[in-house]
C-alpha positions as CSV (number, residue, x, y, z in Angstrom):
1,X,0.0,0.0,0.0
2,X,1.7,3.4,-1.4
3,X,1.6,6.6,1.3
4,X,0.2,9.8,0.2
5,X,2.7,12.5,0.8
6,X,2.3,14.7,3.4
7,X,3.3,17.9,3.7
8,X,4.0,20.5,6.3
9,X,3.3,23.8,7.4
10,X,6.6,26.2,7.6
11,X,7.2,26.4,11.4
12,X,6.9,30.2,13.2
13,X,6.5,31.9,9.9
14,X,6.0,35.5,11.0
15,X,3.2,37.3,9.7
16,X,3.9,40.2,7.0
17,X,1.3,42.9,5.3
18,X,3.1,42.9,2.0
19,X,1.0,45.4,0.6
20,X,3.0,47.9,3.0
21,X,6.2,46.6,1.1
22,X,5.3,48.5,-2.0
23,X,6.9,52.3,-2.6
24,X,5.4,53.4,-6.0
25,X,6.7,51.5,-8.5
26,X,9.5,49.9,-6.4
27,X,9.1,47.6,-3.1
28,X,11.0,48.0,-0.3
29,X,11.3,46.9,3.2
30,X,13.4,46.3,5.9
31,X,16.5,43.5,5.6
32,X,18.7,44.1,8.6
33,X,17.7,43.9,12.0
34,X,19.6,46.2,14.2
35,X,17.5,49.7,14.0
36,X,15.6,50.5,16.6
37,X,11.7,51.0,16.0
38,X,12.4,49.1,12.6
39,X,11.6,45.3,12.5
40,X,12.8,43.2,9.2
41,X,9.7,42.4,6.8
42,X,12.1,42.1,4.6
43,X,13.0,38.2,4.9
44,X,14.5,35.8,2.8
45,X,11.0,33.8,2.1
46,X,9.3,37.3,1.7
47,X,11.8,37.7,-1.0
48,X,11.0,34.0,-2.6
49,X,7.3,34.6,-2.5
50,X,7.5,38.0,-3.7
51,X,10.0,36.3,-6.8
52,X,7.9,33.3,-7.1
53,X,4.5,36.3,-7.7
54,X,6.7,37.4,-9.9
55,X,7.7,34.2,-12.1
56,X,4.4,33.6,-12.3
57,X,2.9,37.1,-13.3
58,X,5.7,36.7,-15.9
59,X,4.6,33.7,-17.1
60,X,0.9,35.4,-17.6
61,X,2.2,38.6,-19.1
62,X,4.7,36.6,-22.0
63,X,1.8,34.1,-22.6
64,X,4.4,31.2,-22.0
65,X,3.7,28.2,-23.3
66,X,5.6,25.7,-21.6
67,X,7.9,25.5,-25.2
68,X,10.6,27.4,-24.1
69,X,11.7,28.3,-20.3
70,X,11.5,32.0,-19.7
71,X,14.7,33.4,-18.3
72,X,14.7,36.0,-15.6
73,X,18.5,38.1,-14.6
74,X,19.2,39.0,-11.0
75,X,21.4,41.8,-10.2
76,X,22.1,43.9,-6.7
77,X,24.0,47.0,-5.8
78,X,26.5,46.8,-2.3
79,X,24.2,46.3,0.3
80,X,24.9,44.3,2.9
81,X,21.8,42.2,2.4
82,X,21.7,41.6,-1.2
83,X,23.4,38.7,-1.8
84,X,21.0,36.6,1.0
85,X,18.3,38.3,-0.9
86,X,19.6,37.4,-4.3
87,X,20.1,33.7,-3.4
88,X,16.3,33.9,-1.6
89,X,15.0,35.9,-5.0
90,X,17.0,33.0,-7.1
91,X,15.0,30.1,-5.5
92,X,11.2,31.7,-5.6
93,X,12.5,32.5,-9.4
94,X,14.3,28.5,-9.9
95,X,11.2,27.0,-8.0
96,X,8.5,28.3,-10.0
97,X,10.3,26.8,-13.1
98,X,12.4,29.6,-14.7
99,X,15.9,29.9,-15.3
100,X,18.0,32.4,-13.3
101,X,20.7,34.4,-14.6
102,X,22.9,36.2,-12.0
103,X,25.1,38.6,-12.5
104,X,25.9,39.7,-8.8
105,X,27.0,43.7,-8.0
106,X,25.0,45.6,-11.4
107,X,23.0,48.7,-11.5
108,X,19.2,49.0,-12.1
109,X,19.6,50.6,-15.6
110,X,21.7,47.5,-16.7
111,X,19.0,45.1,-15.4
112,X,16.4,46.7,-17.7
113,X,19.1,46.5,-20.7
114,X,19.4,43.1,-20.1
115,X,16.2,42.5,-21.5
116,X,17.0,44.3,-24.7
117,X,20.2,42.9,-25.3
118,X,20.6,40.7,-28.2
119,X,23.9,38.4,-27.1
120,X,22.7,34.5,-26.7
121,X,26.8,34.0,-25.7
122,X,25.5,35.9,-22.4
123,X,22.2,34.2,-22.3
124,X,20.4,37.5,-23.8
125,X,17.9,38.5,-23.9
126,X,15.9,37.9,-20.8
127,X,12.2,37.8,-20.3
128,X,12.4,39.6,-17.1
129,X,14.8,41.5,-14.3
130,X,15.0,42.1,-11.0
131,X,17.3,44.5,-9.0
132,X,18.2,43.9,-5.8
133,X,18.3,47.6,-4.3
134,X,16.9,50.0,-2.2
135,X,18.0,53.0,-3.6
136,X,19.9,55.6,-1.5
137,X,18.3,54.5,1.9
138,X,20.1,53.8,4.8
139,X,22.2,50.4,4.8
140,X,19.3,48.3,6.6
141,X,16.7,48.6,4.0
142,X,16.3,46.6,0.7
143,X,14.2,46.4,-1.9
144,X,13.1,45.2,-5.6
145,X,12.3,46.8,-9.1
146,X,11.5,44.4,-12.0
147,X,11.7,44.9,-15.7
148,X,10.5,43.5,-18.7
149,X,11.9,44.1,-22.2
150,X,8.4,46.9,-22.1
151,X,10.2,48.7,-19.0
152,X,9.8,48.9,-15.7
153,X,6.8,47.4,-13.8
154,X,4.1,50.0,-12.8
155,X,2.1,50.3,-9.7
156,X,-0.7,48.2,-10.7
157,X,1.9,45.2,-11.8
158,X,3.6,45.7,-8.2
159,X,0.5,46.0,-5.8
160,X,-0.6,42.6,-8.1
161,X,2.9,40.6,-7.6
162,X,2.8,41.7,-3.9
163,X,-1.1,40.0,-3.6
164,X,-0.1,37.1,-5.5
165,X,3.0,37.1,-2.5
166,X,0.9,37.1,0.2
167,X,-1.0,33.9,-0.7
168,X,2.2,32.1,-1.8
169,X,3.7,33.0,1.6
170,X,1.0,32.3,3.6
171,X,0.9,28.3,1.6
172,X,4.2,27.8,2.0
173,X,5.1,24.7,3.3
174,X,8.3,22.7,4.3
175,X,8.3,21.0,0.7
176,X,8.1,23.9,-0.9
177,X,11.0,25.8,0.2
178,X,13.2,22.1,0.3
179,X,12.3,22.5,-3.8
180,X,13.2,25.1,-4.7
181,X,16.5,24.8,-3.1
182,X,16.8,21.7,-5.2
183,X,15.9,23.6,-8.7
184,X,18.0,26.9,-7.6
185,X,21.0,24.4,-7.3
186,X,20.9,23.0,-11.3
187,X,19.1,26.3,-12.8
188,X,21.1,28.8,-11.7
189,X,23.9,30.6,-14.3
190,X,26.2,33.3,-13.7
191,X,27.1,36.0,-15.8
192,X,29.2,38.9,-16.3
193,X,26.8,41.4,-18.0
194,X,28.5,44.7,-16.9
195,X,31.0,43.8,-19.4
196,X,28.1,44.2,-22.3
197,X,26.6,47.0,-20.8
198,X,29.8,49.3,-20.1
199,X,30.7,48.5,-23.5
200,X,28.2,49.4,-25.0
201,X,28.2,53.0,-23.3
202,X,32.1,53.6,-24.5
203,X,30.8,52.9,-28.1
204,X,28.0,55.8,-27.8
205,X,30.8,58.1,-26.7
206,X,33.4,57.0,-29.1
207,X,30.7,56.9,-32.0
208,X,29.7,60.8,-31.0
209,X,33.4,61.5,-31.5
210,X,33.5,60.5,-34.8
211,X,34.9,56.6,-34.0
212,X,37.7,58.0,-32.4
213,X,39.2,55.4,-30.0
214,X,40.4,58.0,-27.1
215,X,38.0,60.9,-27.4
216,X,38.2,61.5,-23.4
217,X,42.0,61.4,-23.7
218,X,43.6,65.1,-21.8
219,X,40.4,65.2,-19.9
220,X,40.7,64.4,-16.0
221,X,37.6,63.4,-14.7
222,X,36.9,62.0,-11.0
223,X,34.1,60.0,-10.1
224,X,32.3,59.4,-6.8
225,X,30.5,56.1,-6.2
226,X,29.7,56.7,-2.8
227,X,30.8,53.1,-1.8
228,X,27.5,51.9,-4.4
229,X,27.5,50.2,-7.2
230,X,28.7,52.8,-9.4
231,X,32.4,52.4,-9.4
232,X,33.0,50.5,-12.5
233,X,32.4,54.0,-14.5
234,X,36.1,54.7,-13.6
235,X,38.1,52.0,-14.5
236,X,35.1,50.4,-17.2
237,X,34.0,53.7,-18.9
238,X,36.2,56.6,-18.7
239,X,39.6,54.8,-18.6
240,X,39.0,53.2,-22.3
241,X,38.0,56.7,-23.3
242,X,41.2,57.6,-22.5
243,X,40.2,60.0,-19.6
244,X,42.2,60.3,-16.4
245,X,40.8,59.5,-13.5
246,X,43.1,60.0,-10.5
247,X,41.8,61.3,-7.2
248,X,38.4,59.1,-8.1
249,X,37.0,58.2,-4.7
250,X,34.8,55.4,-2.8
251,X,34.2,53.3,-5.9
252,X,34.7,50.1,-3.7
253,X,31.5,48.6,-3.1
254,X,30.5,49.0,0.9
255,X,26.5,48.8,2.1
256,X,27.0,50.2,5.1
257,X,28.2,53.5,3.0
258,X,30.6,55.2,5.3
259,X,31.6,58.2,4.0
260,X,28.3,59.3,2.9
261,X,24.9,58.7,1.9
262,X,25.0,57.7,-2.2
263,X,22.7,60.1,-3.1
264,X,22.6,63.2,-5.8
265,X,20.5,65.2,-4.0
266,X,22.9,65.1,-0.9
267,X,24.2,68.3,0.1
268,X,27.3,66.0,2.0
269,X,27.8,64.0,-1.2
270,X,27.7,66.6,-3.5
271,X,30.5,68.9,-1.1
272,X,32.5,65.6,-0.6
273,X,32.9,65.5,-5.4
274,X,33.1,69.2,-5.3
275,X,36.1,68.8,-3.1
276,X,37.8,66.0,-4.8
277,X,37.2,68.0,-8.2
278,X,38.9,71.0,-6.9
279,X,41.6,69.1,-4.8
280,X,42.7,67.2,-8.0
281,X,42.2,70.4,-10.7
282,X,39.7,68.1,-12.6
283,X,37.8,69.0,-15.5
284,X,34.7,67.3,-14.4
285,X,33.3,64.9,-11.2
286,X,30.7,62.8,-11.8
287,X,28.5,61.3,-8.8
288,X,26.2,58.5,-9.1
289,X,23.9,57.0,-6.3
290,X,23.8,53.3,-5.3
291,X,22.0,51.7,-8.1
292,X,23.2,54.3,-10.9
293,X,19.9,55.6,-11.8
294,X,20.4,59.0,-10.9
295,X,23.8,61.4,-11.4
296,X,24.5,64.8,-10.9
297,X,28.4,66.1,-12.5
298,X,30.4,69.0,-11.2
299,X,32.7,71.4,-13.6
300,X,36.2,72.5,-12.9
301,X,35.0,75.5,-10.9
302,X,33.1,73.5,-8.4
303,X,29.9,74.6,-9.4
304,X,27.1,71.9,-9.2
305,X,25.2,70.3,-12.3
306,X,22.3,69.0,-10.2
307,X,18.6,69.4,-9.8
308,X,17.4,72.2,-12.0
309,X,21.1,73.2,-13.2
310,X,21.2,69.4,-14.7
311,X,18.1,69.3,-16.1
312,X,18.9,72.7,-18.0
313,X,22.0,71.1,-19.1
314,X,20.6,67.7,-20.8
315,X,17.8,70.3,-22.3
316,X,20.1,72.0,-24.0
317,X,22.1,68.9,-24.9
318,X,19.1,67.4,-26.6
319,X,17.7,70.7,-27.7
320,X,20.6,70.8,-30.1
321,X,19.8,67.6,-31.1
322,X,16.3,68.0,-31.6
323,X,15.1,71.5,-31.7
324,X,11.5,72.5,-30.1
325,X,11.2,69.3,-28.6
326,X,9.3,68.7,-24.9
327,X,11.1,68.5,-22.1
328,X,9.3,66.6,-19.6
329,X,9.8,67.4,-15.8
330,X,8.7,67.0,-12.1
331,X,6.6,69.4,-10.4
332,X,9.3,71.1,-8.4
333,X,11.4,72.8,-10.9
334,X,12.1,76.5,-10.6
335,X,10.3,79.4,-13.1
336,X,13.5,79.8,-13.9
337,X,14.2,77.0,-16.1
338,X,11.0,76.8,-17.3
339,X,11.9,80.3,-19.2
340,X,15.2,78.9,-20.1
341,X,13.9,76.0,-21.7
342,X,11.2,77.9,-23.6
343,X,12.8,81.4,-24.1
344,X,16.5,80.4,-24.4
345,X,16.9,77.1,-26.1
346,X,13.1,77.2,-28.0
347,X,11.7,73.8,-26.4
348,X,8.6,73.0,-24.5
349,X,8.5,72.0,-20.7
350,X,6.0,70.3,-19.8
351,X,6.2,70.3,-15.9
352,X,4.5,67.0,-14.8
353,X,4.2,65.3,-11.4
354,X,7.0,63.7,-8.9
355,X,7.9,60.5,-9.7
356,X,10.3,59.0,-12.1
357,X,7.3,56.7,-13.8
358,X,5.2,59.5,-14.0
359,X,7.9,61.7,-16.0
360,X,9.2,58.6,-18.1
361,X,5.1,57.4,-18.5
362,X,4.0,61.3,-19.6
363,X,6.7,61.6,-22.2
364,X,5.7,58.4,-24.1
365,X,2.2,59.4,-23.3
366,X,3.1,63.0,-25.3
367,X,4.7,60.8,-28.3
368,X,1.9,58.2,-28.8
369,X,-0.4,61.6,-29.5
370,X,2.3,63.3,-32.0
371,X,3.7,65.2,-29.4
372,X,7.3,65.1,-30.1
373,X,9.7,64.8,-26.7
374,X,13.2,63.4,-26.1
375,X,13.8,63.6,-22.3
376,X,12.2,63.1,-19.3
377,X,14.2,64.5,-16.3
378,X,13.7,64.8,-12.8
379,X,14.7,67.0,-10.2
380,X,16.3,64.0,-8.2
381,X,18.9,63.5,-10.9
382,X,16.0,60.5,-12.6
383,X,16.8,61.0,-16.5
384,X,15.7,59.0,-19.6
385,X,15.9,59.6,-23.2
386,X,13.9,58.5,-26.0
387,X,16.9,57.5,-27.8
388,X,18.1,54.5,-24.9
389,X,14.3,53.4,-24.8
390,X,13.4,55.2,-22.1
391,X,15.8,54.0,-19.8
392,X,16.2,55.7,-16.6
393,X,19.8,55.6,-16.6
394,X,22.2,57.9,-14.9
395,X,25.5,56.6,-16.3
396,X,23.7,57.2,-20.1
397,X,23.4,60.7,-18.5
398,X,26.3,61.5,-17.9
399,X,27.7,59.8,-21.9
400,X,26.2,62.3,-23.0
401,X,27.3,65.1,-21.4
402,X,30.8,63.2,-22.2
403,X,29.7,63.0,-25.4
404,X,29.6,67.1,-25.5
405,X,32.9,67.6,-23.9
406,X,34.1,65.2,-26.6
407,X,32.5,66.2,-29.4
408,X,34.1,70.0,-28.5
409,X,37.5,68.9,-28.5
410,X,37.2,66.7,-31.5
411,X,35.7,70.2,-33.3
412,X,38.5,72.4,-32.0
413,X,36.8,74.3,-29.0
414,X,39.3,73.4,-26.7
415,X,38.9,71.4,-23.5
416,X,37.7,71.7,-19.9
417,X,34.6,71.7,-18.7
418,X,33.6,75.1,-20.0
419,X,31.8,73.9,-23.2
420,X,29.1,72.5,-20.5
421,X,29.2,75.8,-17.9
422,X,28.3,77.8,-21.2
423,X,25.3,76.0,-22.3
424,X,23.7,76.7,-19.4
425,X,24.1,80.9,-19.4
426,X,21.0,82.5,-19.2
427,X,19.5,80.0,-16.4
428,X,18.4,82.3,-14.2
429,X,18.4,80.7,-10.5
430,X,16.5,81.6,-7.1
431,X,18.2,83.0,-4.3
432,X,17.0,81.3,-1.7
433,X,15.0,77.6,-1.9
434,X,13.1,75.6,0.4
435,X,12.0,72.5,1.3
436,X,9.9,71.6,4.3
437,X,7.6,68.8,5.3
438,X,4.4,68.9,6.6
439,X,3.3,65.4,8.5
440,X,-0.3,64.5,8.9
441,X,-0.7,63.3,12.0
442,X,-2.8,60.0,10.6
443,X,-4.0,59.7,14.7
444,X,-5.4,62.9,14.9
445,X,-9.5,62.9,15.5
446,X,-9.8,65.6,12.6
447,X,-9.3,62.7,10.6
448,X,-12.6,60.8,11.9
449,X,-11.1,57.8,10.4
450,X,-10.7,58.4,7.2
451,X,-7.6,58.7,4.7
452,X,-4.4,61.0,5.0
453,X,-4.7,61.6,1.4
454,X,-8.2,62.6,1.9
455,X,-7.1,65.2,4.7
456,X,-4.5,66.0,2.8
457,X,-6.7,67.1,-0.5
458,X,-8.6,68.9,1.9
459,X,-5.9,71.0,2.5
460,X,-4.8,71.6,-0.8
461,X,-8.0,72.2,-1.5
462,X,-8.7,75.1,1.3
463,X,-5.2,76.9,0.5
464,X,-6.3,76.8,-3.3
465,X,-9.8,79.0,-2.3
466,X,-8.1,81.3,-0.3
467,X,-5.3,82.1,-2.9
468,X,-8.0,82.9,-5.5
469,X,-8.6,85.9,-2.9
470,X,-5.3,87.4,-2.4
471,X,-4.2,89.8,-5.4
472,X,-0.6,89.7,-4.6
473,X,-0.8,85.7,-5.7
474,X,-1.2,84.0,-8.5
475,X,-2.4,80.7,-9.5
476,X,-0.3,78.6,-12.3
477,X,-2.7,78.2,-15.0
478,X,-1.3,75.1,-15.9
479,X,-0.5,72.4,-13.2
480,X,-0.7,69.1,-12.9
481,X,0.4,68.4,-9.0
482,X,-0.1,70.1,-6.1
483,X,-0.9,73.8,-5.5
484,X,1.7,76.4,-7.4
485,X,1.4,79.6,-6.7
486,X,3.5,83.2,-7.8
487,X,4.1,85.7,-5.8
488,X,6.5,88.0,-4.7
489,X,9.1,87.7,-7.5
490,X,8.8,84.0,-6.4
491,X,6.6,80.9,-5.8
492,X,5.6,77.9,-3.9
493,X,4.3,74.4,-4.2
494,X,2.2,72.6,-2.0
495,X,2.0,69.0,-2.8
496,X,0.7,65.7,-1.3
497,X,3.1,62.9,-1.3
498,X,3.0,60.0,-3.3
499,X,3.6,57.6,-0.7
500,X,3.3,58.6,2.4
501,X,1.2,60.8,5.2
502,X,3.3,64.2,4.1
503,X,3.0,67.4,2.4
504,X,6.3,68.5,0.9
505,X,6.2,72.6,0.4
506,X,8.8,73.6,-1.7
507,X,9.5,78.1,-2.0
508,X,11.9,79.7,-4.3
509,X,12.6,83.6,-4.3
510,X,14.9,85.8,-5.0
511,X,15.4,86.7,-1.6
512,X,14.9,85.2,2.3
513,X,12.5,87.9,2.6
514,X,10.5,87.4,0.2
515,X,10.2,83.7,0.8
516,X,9.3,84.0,3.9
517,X,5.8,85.8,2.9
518,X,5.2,83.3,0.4
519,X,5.4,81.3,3.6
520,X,2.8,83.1,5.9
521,X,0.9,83.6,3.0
522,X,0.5,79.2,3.3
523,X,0.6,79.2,6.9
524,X,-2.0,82.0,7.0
525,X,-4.5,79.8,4.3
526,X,-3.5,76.3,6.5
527,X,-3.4,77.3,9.9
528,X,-6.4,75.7,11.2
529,X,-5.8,72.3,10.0
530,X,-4.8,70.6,13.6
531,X,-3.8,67.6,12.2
532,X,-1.2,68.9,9.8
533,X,2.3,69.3,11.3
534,X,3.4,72.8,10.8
535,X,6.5,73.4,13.1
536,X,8.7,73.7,10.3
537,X,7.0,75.9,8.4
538,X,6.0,78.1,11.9
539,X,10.0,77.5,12.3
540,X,10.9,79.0,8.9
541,X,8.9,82.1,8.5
542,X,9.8,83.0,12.2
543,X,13.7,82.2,12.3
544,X,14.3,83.7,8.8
């Protein structure tokens, strides 16, 4: 008489509300215990549920027929938690019965490539990516972004993988995880895919030089990886360009980033390549955060190509290219550049909402309808071009601002970093900018239960009726996020977050003074909203 097998329930399996793993587009969570207040819901069978939701959303989404075996990569930056994560992501991926493809310390724009890439000696293309990364958060957190040869996954494809998680977590059982151990152990395959991918970014630059082999050579450029996965740009990239790049600094890979956060938008970070540009009398710095996404550059003066400054840059970059094209931006760039863009180089912006997506997703929207536009930029250092399919890609950033410098020297206007400083003249820049944030207190009885975005609409909704009574202020006719007001040789933007219980209020003026009555002129509209955290804005208008 045969015995039916049995099988058996995971023992002390904690429970986890993987809905609150997603962030947008991305998920992330908590990997490393250690922090207080911050428990890990970040585990290694989270991660295989949440790769075995994905194997099988992929399978759905290519239509698979069971005549080939889809092929998914796996790369991570240098957190300390990614390669537990990548082996746990590895089995959910081997278990559900497709092949894994690992390629260990990557950046996220190389994981999306992978799926374009037409090399079968490097097991190209794949059907699907994921990255192993959490962005520039602190060294305890993790987190996931997936790509398919159409991009990367939206919101609706995430909060779907994260439901299909939940019930495979919640069935797992002993036999289940024992499996996929076995399959991980015969359908698992390593590869070196960097190699392709920083290839294939020397080639753009030497091919805007006009195929010559050193088209960097004289230039001494210093890059900062802030101890992310960014450092191969030295010795991969610029080096085979024939660029020097002594002086180059924390491009070993270390999650628990010590000498500063990797991170663009970083006042530290961007002071600690500033310093190394001027210490070493470069022509340029480049600094990446940890997955490569975003950049920011520095010229040979010290003065910062980040945030609106960068964005003005690549506009005029691709304006060249493409004249009167869109230019598609986040909600919190200045006036400034909106006039620059427009007035000065003859483009369109089209200033959208916050989030990367939302840029990339509004400037294929604007093609599909005959609407021509070539770059989608945001203020975090986020940039994608039409011409690398969209790929928000910070190291393609900065090739083509290498590609200008290059292109300069090869057509006799000299060398530096000045080509670059000039086509931004004309930007004309605030004063004095702000950020604070305004926390709803989700607790708070004025909420009777209901939403923080619902509170927080209210608000926006209040300060909006009283602006439309103040003559000094002015509403932006055309908006798409948020409340943005003029006023005061300035203006200010009132926003709800996308993700979580805050609302951001960004001023810019030409003057402290006059920010601070854009200021009261919020404070004044907001002031009886108990639940809304206003100390820093009370702080602000009172200190300045």
């Amino acid at each position: 008489m045969s015995v039916a097998p049995t099988t058996s329930a995971v023992p002390s399996i904690d429970k986890v509300d993987f809905l609150k793993l997603q962030n947008g587009s991305d998920i992330r969570g908590v990997a490393v215990a250690g922090v207080e207040g911050e428990p890990v819901n970040l585990t290694e069978q989270v991660a295989e549920a949440i790769a075995a939701a994905f194997a099988g959303w992929l399978v759905e989404k290519k239509k698979a027929d069971g005549s080939r075996r889809l092929r998914v990569s796996i790369g991570h930056d240098s957190r300390i938690s990614a390669q537990r994560l990548q082996d746990a992501i590895s089995r959910g991926i081997a278990g559900a019965g497709l092949d894994v493809v690992q390629y260990g310390l990557a950046s996220t724009p190389a994981m999306f490539n992978s799926t374009l890439t037409e090399d079968h000696g490097f097991l190209c293309p794949v059907d699907g990516s994921i990255m192993i990364t959490a962005s520039h958060l602190p060294y305890n957190r993790n987190g996931f972004k997936f790509f398919t040869n159409a991009g990367g996954l939206g919101k609706a494809d995430i909060k779907d993988i994260l439901e299909r998680a939940a019930v495979i977590y919640n069935n797992f059982t002993v036999e289940d995880l024992t499996n996929s151990k076995e399959k991980a152990s015969t359908s698992i395959r390593r590869v070196d895919y960097m190699t392709i991918y920083t290839s294939d970014l020397v080639n753009a630059v030497r091919k805007a030089a006009g195929n010559i082999e050193k088209p960097l050579e004289g230039f001494h450029i210093v890059v900062d990886a802030g101890n992310g996965a960014g450092g191969f740009f030295a010795a991969k990239v610029l080096e085979p360009l024939g660029a020097v790049t002594t002086g180059s600094q924390f491009l070993e890979p270390d999650g628990l980033f010590p000498n500063h956060i990797p991170n663009p938008e970083d006042k530290t970070a961007m002071k600690a390549i500033t310093q190394a540009v001027l210490d070493n009398k470069a022509d340029l710095g480049i600094i990446f955060d940890t997955d490569v996404d975003r950049s920011a550059a520095v010229d040979s003066t010290g003065r910062e190509f980040n945030r609106n400054r960068l964005i003005a840059l690549m506009s005029a970059i691709v304006l060249e290219e493409h004249p009167g094209t869109t230019i598609v931006t986040d909600s919190v760039t200045s006036d400034g550049l909106t006039t620059f863009i427009e007035k000065k180089l003859g483009g369109k912006h089209r200033r959208f909402k916050r989030g990367y997506k939302n840029v990339i997703d509004e400037a294929i929207r604007l093609n599909s309808i005959g609407e021509e536009s070539h770059l989608a930029i945001e203020t975090s250092g986020h940039g994608a071009l039409k011409e690398n399919n969209w790929l928000d890609d910070g190291a393609y950033l900065m090739v083509k601002i290498l590609n200008k410098l290059a292109s300069a020297r090869a057509s006799g206007m000299g060398g530096g970093s000045t080509v670059l400083t000039d086509l931004v003249q004309g930007l004309q820049e605030a004063a004095f900018a702000v950020e604070l944030r305004l926390k709803i207190n989700q607790d708070h009885p004025d909420l009777k239960g209901g939403s923080f975005r619902n509170y927080g609409e209210a608000v926006l909704k209040h300060l909006e009726n009283s602006i439309e009574s103040d003559p000094k202020l002015q509403k932006a006719s055309v908006n798409y996020e948020g409340v943005r007001v003029s006023g005061f040789g300035g203006w200010f933007l009132l926003r709800l977050s996308l993700h979580d219980p805050v609302l951001p209020l960004n001023i810019e003026a030409s003057s402290n003074e006059d920010a601070v009555k854009l200021g009261l002129a919020v404070l004044a509209a907001i002031n009886d909203f108990s639940a809304l955290d206003k100390s820093a804005l009370d702080k602000f208008v009172q200190v300045s």
